[in-house]
Each structure stands twice: as C-alpha cells, then as structure tokens.
C-alpha positions as a Markdown table, in Angstrom:
| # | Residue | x | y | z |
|---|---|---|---|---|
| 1 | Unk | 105.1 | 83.5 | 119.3 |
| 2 | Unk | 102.0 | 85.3 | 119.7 |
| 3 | Unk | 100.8 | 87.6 | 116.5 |
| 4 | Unk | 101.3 | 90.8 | 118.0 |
| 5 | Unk | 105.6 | 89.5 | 119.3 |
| 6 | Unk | 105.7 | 88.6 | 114.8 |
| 7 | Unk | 104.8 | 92.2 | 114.4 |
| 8 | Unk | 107.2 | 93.4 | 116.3 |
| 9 | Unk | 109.9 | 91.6 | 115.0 |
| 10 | Unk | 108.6 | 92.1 | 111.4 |
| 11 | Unk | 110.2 | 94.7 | 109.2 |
| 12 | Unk | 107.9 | 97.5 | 108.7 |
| 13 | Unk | 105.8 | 97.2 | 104.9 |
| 14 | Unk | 107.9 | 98.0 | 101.8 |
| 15 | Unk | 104.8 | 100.2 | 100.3 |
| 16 | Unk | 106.8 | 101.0 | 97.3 |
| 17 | Unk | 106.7 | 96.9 | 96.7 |
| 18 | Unk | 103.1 | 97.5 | 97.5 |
| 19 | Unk | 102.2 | 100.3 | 95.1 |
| 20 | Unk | 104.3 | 97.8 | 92.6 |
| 21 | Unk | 102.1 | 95.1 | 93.5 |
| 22 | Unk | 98.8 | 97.7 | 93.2 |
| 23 | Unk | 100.0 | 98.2 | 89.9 |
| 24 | Unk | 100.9 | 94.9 | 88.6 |
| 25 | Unk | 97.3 | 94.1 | 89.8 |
| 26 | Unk | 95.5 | 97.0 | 87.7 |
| 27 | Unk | 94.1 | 98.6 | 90.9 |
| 28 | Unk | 93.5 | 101.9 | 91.4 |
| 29 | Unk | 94.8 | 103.5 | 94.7 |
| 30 | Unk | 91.3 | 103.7 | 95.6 |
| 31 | Unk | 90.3 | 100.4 | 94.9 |
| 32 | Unk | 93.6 | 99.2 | 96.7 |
| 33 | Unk | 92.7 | 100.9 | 99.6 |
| 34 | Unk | 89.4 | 99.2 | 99.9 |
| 35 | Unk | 90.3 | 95.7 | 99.2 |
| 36 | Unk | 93.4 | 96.5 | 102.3 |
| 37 | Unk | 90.2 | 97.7 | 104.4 |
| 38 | Unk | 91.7 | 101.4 | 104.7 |
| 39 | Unk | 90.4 | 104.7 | 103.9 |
| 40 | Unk | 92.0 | 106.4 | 101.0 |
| 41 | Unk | 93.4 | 108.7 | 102.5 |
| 42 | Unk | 95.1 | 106.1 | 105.6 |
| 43 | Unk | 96.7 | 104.3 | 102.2 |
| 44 | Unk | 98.1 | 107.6 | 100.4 |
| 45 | Unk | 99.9 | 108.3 | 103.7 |
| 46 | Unk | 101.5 | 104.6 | 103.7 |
| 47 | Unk | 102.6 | 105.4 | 100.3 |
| 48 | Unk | 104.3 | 108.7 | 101.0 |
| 49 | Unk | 105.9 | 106.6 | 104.0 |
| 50 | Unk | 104.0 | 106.9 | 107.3 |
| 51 | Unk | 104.0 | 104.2 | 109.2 |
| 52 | Unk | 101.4 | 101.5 | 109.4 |
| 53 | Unk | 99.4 | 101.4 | 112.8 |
| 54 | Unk | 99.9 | 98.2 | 114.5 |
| 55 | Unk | 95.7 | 97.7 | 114.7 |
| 56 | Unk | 95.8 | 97.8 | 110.9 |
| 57 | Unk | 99.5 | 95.6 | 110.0 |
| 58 | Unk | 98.4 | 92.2 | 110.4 |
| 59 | Unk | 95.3 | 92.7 | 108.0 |
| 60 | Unk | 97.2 | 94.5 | 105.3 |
| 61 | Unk | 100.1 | 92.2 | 105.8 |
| 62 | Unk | 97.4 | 89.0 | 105.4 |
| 63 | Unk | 95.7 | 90.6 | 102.3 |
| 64 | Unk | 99.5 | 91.4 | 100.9 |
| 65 | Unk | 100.0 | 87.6 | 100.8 |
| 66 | Unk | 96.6 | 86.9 | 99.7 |
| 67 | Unk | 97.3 | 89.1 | 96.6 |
| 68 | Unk | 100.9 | 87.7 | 95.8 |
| 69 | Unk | 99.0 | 84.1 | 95.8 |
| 70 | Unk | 96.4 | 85.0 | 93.2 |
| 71 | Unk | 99.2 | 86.2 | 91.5 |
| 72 | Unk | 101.2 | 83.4 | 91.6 |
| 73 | Unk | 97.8 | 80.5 | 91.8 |
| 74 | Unk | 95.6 | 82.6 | 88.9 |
| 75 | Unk | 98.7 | 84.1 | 86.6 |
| 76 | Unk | 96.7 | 87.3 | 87.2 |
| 77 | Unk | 96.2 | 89.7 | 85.8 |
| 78 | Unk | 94.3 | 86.9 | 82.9 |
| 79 | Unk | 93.4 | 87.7 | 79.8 |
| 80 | Unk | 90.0 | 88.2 | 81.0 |
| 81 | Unk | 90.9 | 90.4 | 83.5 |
| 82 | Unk | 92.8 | 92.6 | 81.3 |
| 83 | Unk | 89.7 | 93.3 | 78.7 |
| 84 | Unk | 87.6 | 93.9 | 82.0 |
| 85 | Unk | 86.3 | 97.5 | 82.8 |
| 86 | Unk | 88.1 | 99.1 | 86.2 |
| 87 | Unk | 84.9 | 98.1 | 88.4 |
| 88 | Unk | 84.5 | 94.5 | 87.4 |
| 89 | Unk | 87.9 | 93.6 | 87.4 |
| 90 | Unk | 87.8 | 94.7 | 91.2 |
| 91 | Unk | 84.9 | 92.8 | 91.6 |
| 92 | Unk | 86.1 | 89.6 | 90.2 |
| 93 | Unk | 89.6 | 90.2 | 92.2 |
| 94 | Unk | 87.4 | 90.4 | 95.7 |
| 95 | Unk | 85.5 | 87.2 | 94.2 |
| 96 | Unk | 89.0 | 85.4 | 94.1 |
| 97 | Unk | 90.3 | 86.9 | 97.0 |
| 98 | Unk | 87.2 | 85.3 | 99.1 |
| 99 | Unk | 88.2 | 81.9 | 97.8 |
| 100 | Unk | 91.1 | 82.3 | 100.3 |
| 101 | Unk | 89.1 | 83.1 | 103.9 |
C-alpha cells in the first residue's frame, strides 16, 4: 500500500492528543509548530479543528511518532530538560529528534 492509499485509510489527527503531547513536551505552540514544519498560524487552525492538508499529514504524522519515541526512548521531559530555559530546551529537543532521520 502506497503512502498516499495509508493516508486515506488513516483516521484524521486527534490534535487534542497533540496539544496534549505539545504540552507534556513543554513546547510552546510556536515552537510546536516549527518542529511539525508549519506556520503558526497552519497549526492554531489544526487545533481549533481544521483539517490537516494531505501535502502536510504524512510529515506531521512522522514527527508525531518521532516525539512519542523520545518520550518513551529519553523519559523526556529529563531533569535537564525541565531546568532548561524555553529556547534551549527546543534546541536540545531538535538535537534528539535528528538522532532519528
């Protein structure tokens, strides 16, 4: 099954689990946006439930997973991460996330 026939028979994203996830992460909305590769503005319109464009599901579904494995692989948010400043702790998140390309 090609990529584009699994997004079609995907659910669309849950972004209340998302914003959950955002959270649980200590991102801001802004910075979330960014590390999904969207504008701001693209992700506050997900959150208030327009749908996701079918050019932009796969990545955001790919960086989704990404995030729930440095969750599960890095027990984050770790100590260090918590004492961090907003900035670096985005920083050292798109450090680990590039461990997983």
């Amino acid at each position: 099954m090609t990529s584009e026939a699994q997004n079609n028979a995907l659910p669309p994203l849950d972004f209340t689990r998302v914003e959950a996830l955002r959270k649980h992460m200590l991102m801001t909305s802004v910075d979330m946006a960014s590390i999904l590769g969207v504008s701001r503005v693209t992700y506050y319109n997900w959150v208030r439930g327009k749908p996701v464009r079918k050019t932009n599901d796969t990545q955001v579904r790919r960086t989704v997973k990404k995030l729930l494995h440095i969750i599960r692989d890095y027990d984050w948010p770790m100590p260090e991460v918590l004492a961090m400043d907003q900035p670096d702790r985005k920083d050292k998140l798109l450090e680990v996330l590039a461990t997983y390309d």
